[in-house]
TINUZA-142544 format. One record per residue: residue number from 1; residue in one letter; chain; x, y negated, z negated of N, C-alpha, C, CB in turn. Coordinates in nm, 4 decimals. Glycine has a CB too. Layout:
% residues N
+--------+-------+--------+----------+----------+----------+----------+----------+----------+----------+----------+----------+----------+----------+----------+
| vexvex | zator | kollum |      n.X |      n.Y |      n.Z |     ca.X |     ca.Y |     ca.Z |      c.X |      c.Y |      c.Z |     cb.X |     cb.Y |     cb.Z |
+--------+-------+--------+----------+----------+----------+----------+----------+----------+----------+----------+----------+----------+----------+----------+
|    NUM |     A |      A |        X |        Y |        Z |        X |        Y |        Z |        X |        Y |        Z |        X |        Y |        Z |
...
+--------+-------+--------+----------+----------+----------+----------+----------+----------+----------+----------+----------+----------+----------+----------+
% end
This chain:
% residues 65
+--------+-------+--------+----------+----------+----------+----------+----------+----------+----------+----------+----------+----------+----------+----------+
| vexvex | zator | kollum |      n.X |      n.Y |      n.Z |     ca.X |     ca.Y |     ca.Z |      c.X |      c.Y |      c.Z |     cb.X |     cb.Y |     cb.Z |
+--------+-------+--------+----------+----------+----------+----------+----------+----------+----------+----------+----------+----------+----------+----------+
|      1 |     X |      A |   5.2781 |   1.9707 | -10.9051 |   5.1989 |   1.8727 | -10.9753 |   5.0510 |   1.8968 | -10.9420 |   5.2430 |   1.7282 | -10.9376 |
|      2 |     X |      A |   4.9728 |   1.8594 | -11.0436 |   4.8237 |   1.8873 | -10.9908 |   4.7601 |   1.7455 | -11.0047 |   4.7321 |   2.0114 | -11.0867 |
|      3 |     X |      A |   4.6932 |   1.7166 | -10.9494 |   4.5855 |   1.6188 | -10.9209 |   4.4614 |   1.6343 | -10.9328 |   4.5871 |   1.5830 | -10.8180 |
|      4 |     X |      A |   4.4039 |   1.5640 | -11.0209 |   4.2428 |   1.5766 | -10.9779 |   4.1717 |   1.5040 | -10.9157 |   4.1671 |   1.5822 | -11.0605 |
|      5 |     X |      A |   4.1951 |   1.5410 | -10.7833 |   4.1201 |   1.4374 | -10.6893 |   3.9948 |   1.3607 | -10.7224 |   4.0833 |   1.5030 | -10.5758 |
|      6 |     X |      A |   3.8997 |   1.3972 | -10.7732 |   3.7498 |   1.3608 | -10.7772 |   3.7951 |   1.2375 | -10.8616 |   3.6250 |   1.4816 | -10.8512 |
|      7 |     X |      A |   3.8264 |   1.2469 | -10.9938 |   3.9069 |   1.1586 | -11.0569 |   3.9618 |   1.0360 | -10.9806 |   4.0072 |   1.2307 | -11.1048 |
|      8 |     X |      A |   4.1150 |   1.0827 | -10.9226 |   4.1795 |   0.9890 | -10.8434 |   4.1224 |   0.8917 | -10.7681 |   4.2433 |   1.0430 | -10.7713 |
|      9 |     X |      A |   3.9949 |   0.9596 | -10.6816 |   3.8800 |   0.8850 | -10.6138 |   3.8090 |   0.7821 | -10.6946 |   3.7775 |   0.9805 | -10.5698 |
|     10 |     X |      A |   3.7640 |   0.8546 | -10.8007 |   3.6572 |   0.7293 | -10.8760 |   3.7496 |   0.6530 | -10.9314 |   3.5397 |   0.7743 | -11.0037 |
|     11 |     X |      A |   3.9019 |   0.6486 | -10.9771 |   3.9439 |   0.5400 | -11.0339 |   3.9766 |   0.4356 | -10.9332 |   4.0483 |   0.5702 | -11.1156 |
|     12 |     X |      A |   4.0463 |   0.5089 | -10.8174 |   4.0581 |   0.4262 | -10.6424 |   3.9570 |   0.2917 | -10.6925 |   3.9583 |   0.5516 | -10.4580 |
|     13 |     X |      A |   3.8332 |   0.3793 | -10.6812 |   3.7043 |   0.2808 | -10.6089 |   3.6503 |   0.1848 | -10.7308 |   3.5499 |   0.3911 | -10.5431 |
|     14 |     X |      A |   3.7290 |   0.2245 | -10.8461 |   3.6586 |   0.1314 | -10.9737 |   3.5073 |   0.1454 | -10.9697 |   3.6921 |  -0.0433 | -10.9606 |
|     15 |     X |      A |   3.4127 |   0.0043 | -10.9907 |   3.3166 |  -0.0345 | -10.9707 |   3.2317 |   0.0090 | -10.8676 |   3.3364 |  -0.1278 | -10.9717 |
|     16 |     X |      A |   3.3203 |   0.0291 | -10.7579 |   3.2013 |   0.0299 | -10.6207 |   3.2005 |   0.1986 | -10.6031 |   3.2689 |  -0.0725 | -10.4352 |
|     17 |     X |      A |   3.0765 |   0.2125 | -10.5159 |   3.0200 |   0.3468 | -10.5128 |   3.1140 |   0.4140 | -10.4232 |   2.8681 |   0.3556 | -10.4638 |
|     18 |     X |      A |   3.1419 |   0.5334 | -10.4099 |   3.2383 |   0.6128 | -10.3520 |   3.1450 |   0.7092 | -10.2305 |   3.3197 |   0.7056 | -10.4820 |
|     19 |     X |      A |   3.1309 |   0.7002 | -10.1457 |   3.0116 |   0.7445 | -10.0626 |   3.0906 |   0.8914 |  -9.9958 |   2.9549 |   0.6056 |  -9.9291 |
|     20 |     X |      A |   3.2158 |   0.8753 |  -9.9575 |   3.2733 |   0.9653 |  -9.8975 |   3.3976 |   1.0076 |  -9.8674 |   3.2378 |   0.9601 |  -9.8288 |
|     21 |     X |      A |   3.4562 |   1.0980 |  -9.9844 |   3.6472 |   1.0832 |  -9.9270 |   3.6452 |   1.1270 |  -9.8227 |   3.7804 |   1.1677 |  -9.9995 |
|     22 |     X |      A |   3.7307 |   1.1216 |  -9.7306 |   3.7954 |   1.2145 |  -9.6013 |   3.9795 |   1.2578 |  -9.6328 |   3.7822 |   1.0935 |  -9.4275 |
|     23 |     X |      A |   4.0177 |   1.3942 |  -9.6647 |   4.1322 |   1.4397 |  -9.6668 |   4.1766 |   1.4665 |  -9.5387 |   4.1388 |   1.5370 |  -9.7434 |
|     24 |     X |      A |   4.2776 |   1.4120 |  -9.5064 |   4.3749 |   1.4713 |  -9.3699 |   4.4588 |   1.5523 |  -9.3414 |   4.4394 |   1.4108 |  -9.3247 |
|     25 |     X |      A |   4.4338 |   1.6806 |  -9.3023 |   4.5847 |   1.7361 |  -9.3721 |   4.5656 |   1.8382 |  -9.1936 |   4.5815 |   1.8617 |  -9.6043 |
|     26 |     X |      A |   4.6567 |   1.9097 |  -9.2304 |   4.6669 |   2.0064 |  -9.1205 |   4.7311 |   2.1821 |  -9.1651 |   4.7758 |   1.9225 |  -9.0081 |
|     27 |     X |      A |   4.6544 |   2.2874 |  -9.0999 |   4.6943 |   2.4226 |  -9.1991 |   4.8120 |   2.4748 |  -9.1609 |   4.5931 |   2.5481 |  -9.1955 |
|     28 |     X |      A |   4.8781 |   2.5051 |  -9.2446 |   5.0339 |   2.5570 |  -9.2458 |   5.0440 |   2.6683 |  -9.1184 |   5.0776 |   2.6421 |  -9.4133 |
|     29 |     X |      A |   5.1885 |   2.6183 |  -9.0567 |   5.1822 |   2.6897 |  -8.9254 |   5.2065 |   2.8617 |  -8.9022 |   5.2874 |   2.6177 |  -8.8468 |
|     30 |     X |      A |   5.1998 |   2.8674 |  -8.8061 |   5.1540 |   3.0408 |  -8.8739 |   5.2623 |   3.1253 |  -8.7060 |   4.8663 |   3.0917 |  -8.8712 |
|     31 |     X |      A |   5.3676 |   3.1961 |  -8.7179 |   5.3473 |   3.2450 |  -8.5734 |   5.2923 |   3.3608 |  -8.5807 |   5.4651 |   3.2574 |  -8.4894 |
|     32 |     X |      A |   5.3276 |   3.3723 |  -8.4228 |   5.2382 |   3.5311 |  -8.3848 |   5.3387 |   3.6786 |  -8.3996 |   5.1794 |   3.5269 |  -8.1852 |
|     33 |     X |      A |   5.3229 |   3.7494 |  -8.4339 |   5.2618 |   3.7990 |  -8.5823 |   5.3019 |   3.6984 |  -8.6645 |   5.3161 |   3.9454 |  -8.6463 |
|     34 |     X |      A |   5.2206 |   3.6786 |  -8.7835 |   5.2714 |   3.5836 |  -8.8827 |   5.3681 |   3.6649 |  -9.0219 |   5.1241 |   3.5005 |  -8.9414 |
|     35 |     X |      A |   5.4534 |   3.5921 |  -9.0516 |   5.5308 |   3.6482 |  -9.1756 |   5.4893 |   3.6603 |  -9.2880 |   5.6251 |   3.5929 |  -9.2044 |
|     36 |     X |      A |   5.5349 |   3.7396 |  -9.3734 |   5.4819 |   3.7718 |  -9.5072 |   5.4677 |   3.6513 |  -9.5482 |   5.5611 |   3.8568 |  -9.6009 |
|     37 |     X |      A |   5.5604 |   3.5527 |  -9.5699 |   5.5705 |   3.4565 |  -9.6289 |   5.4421 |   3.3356 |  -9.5776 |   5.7158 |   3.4260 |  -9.6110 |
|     38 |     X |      A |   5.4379 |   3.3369 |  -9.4526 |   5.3223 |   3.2380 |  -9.3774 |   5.2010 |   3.3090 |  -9.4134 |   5.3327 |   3.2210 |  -9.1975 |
|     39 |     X |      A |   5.1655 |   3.4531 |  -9.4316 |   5.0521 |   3.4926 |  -9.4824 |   5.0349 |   3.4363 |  -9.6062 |   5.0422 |   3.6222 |  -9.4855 |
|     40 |     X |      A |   5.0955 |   3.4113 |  -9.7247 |   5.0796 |   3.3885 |  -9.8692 |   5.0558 |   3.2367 |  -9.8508 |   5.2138 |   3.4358 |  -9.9721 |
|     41 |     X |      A |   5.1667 |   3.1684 |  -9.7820 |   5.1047 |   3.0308 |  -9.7812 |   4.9719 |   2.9694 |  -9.7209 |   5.1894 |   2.9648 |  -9.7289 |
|     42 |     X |      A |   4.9500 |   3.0774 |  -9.6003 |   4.8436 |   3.0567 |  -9.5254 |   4.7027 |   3.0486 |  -9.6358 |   4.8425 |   3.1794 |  -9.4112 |
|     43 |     X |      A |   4.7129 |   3.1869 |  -9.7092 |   4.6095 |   3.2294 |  -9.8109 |   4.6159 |   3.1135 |  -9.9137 |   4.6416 |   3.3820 |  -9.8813 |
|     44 |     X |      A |   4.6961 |   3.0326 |  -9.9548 |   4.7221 |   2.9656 | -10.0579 |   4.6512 |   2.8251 | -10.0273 |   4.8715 |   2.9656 | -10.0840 |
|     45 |     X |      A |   4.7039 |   2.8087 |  -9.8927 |   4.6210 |   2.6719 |  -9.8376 |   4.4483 |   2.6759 |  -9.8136 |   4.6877 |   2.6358 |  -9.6797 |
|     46 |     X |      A |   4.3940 |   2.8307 |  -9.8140 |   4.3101 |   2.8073 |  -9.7794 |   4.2283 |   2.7839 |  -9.9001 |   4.2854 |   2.8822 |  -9.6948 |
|     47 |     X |      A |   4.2633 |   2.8597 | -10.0093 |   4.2268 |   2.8473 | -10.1285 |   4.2053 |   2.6716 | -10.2355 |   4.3321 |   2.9431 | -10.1742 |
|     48 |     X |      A |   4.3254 |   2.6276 | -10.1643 |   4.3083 |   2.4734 | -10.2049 |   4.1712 |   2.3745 | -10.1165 |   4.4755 |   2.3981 | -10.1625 |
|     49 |     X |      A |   4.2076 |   2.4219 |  -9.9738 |   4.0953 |   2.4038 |  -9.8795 |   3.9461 |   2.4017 |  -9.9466 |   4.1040 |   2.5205 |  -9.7751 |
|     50 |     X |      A |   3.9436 |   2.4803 |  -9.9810 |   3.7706 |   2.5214 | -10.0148 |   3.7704 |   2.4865 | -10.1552 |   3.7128 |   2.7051 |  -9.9934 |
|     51 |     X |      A |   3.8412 |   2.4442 | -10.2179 |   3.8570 |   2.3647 | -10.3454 |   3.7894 |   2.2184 | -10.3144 |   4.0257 |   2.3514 | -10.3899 |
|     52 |     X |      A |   3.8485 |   2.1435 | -10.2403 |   3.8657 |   2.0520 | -10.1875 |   3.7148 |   1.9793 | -10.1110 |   3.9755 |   2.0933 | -10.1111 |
|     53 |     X |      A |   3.7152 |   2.0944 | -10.0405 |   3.5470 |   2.1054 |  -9.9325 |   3.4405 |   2.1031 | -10.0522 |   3.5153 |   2.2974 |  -9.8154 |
|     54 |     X |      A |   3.4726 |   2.1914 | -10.1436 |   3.3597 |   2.1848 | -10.2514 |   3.3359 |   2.0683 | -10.3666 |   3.3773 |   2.3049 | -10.3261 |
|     55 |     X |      A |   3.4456 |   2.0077 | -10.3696 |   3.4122 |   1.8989 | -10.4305 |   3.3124 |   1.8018 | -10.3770 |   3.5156 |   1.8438 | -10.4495 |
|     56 |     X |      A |   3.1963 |   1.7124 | -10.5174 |   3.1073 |   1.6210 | -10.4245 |   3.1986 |   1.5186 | -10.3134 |   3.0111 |   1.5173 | -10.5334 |
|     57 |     X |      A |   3.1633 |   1.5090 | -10.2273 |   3.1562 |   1.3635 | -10.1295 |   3.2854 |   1.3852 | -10.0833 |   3.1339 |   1.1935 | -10.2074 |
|     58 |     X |      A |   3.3642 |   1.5088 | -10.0412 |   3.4667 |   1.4744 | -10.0089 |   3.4552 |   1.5899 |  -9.8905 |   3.5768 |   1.4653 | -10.1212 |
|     59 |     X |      A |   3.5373 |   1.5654 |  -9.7633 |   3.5159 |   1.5982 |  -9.6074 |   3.6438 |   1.6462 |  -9.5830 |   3.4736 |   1.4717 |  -9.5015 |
|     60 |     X |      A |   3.6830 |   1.7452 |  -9.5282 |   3.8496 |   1.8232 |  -9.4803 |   3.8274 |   1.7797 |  -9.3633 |   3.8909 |   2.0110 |  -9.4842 |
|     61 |     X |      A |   3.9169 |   1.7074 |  -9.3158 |   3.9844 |   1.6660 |  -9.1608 |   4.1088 |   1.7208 |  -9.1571 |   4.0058 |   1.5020 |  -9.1263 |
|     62 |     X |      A |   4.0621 |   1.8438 |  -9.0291 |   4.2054 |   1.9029 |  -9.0135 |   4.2625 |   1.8791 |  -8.8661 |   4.2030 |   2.0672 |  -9.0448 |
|     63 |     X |      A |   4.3761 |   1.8815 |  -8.8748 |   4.4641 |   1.8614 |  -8.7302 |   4.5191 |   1.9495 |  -8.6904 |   4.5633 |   1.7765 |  -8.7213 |
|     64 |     X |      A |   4.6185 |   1.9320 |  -8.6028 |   4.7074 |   2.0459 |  -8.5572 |   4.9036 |   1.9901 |  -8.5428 |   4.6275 |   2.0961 |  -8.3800 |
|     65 |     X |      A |   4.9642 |   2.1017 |  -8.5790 |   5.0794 |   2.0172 |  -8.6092 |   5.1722 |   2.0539 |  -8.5040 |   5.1401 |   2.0363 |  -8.7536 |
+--------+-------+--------+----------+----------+----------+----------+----------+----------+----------+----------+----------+----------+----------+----------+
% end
């Protein structure tokens, strides 16, 4: 499914000004050496990542899982 966040945000907030999303997420786990498969997802997440970062007013908070 796709989402358009920026969207999702301004309908959230209706009326009032939207100053700053914060996303929470954490990057897909990876071992040492990592697998073909954790490389593609790895690459895939990062790609949404910087999607995300580049949108106005919105902040990547990442964790660790």
């Amino acid at each position: 499914m796709r989402v358009d966040f920026e969207r999702f945000c301004t309908t959230v907030c209706g009326d009032k000004e939207r100053v700053r999303t914060y996303f929470y997420d954490c990057m897909p786990y990876r071992t040492e050496p990592a697998t073909e498969d954790e490389k593609v997802r790895y690459a895939s997440y990062c790609k949404f990542r910087d999607i995300i970062e580049g949108l106005p007013r919105f902040q990547m908070r990442l964790g660790k899982l």
